[in-house]
N, C-alpha and C positions, 0 to 999 in steps of 0.2 A: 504493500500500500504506500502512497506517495507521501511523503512528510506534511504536516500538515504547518502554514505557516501558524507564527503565534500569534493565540489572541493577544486581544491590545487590554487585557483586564487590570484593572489598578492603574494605569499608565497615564498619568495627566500632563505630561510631559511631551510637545508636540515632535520636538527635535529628534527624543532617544525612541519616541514609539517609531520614526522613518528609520531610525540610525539601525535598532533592532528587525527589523523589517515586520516590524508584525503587521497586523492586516489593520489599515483603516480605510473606513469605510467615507468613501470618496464625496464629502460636503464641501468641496474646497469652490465650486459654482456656486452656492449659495454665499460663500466667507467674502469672494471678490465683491458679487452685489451689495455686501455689505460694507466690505474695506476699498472697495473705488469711491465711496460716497465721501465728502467733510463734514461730519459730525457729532453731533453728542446723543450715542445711542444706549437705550436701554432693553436688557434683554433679561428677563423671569423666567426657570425651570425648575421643577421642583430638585432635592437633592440627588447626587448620583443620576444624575441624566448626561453630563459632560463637559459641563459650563468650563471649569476648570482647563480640562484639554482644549475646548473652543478657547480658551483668553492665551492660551500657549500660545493655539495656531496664528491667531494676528498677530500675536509677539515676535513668534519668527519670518511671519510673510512682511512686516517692520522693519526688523531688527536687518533679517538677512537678506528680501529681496526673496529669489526662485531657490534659496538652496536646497529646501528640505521638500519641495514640492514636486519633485521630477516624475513624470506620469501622471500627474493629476491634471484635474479639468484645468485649473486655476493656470498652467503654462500656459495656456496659448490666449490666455485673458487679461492677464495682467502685463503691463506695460510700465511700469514704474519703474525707473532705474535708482531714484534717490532711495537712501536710508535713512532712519530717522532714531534719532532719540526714543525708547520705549521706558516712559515709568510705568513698573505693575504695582497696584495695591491689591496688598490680601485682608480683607476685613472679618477672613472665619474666624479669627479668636480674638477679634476685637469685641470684649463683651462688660458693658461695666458691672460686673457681677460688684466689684467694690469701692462704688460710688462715680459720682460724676467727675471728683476732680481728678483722681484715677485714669478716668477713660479719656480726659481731652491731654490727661501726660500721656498716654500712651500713643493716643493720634496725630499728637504732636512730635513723639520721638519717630513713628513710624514714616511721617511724611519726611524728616530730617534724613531719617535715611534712605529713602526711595529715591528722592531729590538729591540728597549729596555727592550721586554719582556722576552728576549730570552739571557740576557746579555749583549747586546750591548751597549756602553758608548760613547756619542761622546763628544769628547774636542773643545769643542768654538775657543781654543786658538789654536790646531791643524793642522793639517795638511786636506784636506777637507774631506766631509762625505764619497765621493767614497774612497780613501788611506784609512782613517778611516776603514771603512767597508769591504775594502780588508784583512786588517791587523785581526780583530776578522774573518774574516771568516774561513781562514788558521788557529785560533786555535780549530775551531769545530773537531768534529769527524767525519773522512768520513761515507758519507751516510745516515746524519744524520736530514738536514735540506730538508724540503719541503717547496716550495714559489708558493705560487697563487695569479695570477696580475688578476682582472678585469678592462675591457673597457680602456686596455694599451693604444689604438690610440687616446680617449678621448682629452688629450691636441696637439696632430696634429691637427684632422680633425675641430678642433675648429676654427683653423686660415689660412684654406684650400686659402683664397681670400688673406693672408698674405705669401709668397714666403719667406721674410726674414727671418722673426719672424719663419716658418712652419722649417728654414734650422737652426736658432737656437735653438729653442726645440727638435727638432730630435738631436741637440749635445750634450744635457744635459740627452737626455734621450739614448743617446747611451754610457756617461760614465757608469751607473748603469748597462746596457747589459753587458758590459766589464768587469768591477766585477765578474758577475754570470760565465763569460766565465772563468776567470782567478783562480777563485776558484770552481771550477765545482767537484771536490773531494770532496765536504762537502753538496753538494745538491743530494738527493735522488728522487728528481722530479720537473719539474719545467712545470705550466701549464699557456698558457698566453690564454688571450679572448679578443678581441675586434669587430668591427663591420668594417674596412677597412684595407687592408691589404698590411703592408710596408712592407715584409717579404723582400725582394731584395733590397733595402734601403741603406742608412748609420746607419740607427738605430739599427740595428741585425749584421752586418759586422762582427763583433768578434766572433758574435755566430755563427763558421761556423758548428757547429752539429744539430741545428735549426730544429725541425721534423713538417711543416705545413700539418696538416694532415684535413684542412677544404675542402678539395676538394677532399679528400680519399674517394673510395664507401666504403669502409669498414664502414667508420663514418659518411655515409648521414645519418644514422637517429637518430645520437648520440640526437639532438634536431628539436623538433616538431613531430607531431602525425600521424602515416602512420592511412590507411583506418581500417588494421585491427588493432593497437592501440586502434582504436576510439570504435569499434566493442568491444572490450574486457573490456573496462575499465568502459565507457561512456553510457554501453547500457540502463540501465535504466534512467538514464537522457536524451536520447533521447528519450525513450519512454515518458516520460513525457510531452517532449517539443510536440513531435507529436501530443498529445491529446490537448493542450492547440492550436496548431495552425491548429488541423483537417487536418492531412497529414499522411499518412502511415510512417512506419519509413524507411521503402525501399526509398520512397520519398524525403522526409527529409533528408536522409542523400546525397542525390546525391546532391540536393540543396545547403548541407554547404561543400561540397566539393568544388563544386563549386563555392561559394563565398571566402572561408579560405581557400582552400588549393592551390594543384598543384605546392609549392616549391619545387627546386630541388637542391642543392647543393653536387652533384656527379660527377665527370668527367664523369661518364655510362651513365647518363640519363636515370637512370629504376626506381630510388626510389623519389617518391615524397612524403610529409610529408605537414599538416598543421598547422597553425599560432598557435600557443595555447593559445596567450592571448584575439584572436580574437574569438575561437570556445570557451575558457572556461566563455567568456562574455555571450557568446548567451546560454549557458547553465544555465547558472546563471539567468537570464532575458529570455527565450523565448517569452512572452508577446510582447517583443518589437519589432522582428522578426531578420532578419538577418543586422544589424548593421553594421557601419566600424567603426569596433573599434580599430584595428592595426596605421590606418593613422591617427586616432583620438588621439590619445596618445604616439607619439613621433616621431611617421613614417613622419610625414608630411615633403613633400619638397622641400617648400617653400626656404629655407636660400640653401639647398642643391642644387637648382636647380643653385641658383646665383653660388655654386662655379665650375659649368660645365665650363669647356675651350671654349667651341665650341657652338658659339651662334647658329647654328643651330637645335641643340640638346633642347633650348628651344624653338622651334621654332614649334607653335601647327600641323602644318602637318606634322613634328616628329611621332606622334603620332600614327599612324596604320604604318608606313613603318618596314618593311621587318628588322632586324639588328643582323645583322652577329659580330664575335668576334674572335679570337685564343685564345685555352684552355689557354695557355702560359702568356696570357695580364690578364687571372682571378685568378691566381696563385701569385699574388705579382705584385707589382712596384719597379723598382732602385729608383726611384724619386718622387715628386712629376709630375715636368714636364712627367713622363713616365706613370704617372697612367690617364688611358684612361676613359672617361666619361659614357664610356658603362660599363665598370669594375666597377667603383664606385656605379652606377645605381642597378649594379648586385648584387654585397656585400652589399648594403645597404635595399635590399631586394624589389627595383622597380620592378626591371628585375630578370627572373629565366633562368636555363637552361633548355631550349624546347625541344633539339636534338644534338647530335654530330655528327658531318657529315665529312666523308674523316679524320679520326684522327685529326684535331686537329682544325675544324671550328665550333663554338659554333652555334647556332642558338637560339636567346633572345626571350623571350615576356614578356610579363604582367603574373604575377602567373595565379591572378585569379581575380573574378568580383570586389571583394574589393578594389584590386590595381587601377583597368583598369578604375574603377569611379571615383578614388580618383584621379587618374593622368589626365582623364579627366574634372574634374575641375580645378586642379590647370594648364591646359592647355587653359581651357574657360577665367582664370583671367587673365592669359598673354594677351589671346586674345583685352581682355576689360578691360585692365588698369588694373586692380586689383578688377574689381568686379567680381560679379557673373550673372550668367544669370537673377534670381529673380531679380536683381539691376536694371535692363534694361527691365523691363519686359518680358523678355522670361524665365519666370520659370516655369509654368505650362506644359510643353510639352508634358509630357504624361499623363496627361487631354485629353489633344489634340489631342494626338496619340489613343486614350483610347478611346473614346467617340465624337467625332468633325470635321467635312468635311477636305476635301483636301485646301478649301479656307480658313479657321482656321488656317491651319497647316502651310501653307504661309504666311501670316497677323506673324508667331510667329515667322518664321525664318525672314522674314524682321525687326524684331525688334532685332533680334541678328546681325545681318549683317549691321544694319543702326549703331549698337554700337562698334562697331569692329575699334583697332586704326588702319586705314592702312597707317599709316607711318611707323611700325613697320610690320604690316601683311597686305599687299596688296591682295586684288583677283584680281589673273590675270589669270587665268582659270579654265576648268573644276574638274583639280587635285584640289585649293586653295577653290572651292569651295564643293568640295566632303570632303576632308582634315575638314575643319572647321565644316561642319555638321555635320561628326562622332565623331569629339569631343564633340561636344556638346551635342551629344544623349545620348554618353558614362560617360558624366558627369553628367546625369539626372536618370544615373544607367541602362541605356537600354544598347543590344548588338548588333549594329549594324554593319554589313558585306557590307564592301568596295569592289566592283569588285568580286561579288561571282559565282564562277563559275559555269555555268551547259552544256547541251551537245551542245546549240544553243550560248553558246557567255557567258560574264559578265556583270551582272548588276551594275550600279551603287552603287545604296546603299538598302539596306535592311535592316526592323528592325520590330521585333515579340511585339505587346506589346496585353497582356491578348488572345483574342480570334483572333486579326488582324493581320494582315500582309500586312507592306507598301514595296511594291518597287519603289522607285524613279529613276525618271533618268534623269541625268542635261544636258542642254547644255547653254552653254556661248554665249553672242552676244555683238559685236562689235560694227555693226550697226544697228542702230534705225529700218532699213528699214527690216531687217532680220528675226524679230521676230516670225512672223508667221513661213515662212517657218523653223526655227528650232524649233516650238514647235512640227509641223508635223514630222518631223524629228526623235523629240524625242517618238512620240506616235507612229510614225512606227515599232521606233524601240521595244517597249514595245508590241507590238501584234505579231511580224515576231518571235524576239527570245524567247516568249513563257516562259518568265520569271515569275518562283511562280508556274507551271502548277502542279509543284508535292509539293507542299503546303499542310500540315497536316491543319493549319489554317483553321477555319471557314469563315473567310470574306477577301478576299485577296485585296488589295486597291493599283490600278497600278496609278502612278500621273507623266507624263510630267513635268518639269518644264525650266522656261529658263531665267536665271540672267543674266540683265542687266552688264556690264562694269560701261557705262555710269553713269546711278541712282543708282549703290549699292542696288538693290536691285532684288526679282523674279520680272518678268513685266507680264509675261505669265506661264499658268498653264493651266491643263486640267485631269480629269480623263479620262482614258481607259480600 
């Protein structure tokens, strides 16, 4: 078998990923549209999507000119002979975790030495680093400097649960904006990255020429990997993975689409693109099979959930609901206060765009199966304090669902349901208990359908695991005395509406069920 080149995994380094030959995947036509232009642009992706390697690549098509570019689109596009001056900022661990005077010494030492290299001199005894830095900038030469910020919102979204602290950082970080604005004759390009987007702000205010181009179709697939990327770049490492996991690569591949991909960051909603650090794991490791390695290494969010406004939004019946957005709310914030929970959700890569509908009404969901498990447990902890389903013995579920009666499958959800705080999460009907079970299936990695529609009516809940297929259908009771008649009720309704009758599944498994109010738990069950 022919060697395979290397992936480009971890490699945020534009120079040593060409120098190592590993495979990258040729966006260097989108980097030119963007680095033939003069301006000051801004570019949002969530974490681990590539930003980092993208701030390389202009550094070195900058620094060096064609050196590191040979065989890519970007030769026969670019024309530029000059070289330019590149300052890069890195703002990831710029965080005022310890106070504000803290963070503007730190941003002040960091620009001293970006700058330094370049001539810059700062006087102690002076007048401050921004005058300072205003003053050499006016003596460069127009045209001459290029400045690349990564992870700029880094010290915001740090202190998102601090209002004060969030309105004084954004001031310290809006005198350096004002520089670049005030000397903008001596910058030949200016390219900013972060992961949330203050663009309408006080932080940018100066910068009224500000080009956010994270939401331009032109630049959805500036980062991440379309289908046919994957196909061109990848293919012999899928073939690979195929053989080690006995799956055609036809197959295979629908599978890690659907697990890694389905992001969409285009106002059109035509191009979607995959995770790369999540497909280049599973590339690396097939052995281990499809993995969530995205929420596993930085994605997680936990701390990000705390700084949602809107306690209903962590609120596990959240969960499967319907949630709509204006283009306009994903496009920037004036504020902290104006940045909306479903925006943030969106930009930070929970939520994608699904659809645009009527100009300008977003329509949200889960990318893809990665997300939609990983959000389903950190939905299951809310549920249960902070554990997990395992914690409370309901972890095996799909054992259960896999191989184990309708009475099993009961016995498993009462022991999720008997662990449930409900002073925080009450069941008080059939929605809280439909709600809660699809988190919880969906946190166990299954894909279960709430209310799925067919030509006789919606079923409760539905969920495919190996060769089965469950349809459940709830119903709630009050009183003690009622039981019976709603479990009939419920098995009525599972025979009249003919639910699953077009089921590819081999063994279709229709189960009544009816939770008690009173005991917190199913009291009645039935197959039909």
């Amino acid at each position: 078998m022919e060697e395979l080149r290397l992936l480009p995994l971890g490699t945020s380094d534009f120079a040593a990923l060409r120098l190592r030959n590993q495979i990258y995947v040729d966006k260097s036509a989108l980097v030119y549209k963007v680095a033939s232009q003069n301006g000051i642009f801004l570019f949002v992706r969530p974490r681990r999507f590539g930003k980092s390697l993208l701030i390389s690549t202009f550094e070195s098509l900058f620094k060096f000119g064609l050196r590191d570019f040979k065989d890519l689109a970007i030769e026969k596009l670019w024309i530029e002979k000059k070289i330019y001056n590149v300052v890069r900022l890195d703002f990831s661990e710029m965080r005022p975790d310890f106070g504000l005077k803290k963070f503007r010494d730190d941003l002040r030492d960091r620009l001293i030495d970006n700058f330094s290299s370049f001539g810059f001199r700062y006087d102690q005894a002076g007048s401050s680093i921004f005058k300072q830095l205003s003053v050499w900038l006016k003596k460069q030469e127009p045209n001459s400097l290029v400045l690349l910020v990564d992870e700029y919102d880094t010290p915001l979204t740090s202190c998102l649960n601090n209002p004060e602290l969030f309105n004084s950082v954004q001031v310290a970080l809006s005198d350096f904006y004002a520089v670049l604005k005030s000397n903008d004759d001596a910058l030949r390009f200016v390219f900013i990255t972060g992961i949330v987007n203050f663009n309408k702000g006080h932080l940018f205010s100066e910068v009224q020429e500000l080009s956010d181009i994270s939401l331009d179709t032109e630049f959805g697939e500036l980062l991440g990997f379309t289908r046919g990327e994957v196909e061109e770049y990848f293919y012999p490492y899928l073939e690979a993975a195929s053989q080690v996991l006995n799956l055609p690569v036809s197959e295979l591949l629908k599978k890690v689409i659907k697990q890694y991909g389905g992001f969409c960051f285009e106002r059109m909603a035509t191009e979607k693109v995959l995770a790369p650090w999540s497909f280049l794991n599973f590339l690396a490791s097939p052995r281990n099979d499809l993995l969530d390695y995205w929420f596993e290494s930085g994605g997680k969010a936990s701390a990000l959930m705390d700084s949602l406004k809107s306690d209903s939004m962590r609120d596990p019946e959240e969960y499967g609901r319907d949630k709509f957005v204006s283009l306009s709310s994903l496009s920037g914030s004036s504020s902290l206060e104006s940045l909306s929970d479903l925006a943030l959700l969106t930009q930070t890569g929970y939520l994608t765009i699904k659809a645009v509908k009527y100009g300008d009404t977003v329509f949200l969901d889960y990318p893809n199966l990665e997300v939609k498990k990983s959000m389903g447990q950190l939905y299951v902890e809310h549920l249960l304090t902070g554990r997990s389903a395992g914690q409370v013995g309901a972890g095996p579920i799909v054992k259960v669902l896999s191989e184990e009666s309708a009475e099993a499958l009961v016995h498993i959800f009462n022991r999720l349901f008997a662990a449930i705080d409900y002073q925080r999460y009450p069941v008080r009907d059939e929605a809280s208990v439909r709600a809660f079970t699809q988190v919880y299936l969906a946190g166990a990695g299954l894909e279960p359908k709430v209310e799925h529609h067919t030509a006789h009516g919606r079923s409760d809940l539905e969920v495919k695991v190996n060769n089965r297929h469950w349809i459940l259908e709830f119903k709630v009771s009050r009183d003690q005395d009622d039981l019976d008649k709603k479990l009939g009720e419920a098995g009525e309704q599972l025979k009249l509406k003919g639910y699953g009758n077009d089921s590819s599944s081999g063994n279709l498994i229709k189960v009544a069920l009816v939770f008690s109010l009173e005991e917190r738990k199913f009291v009645r069950w039935k197959e039909v």
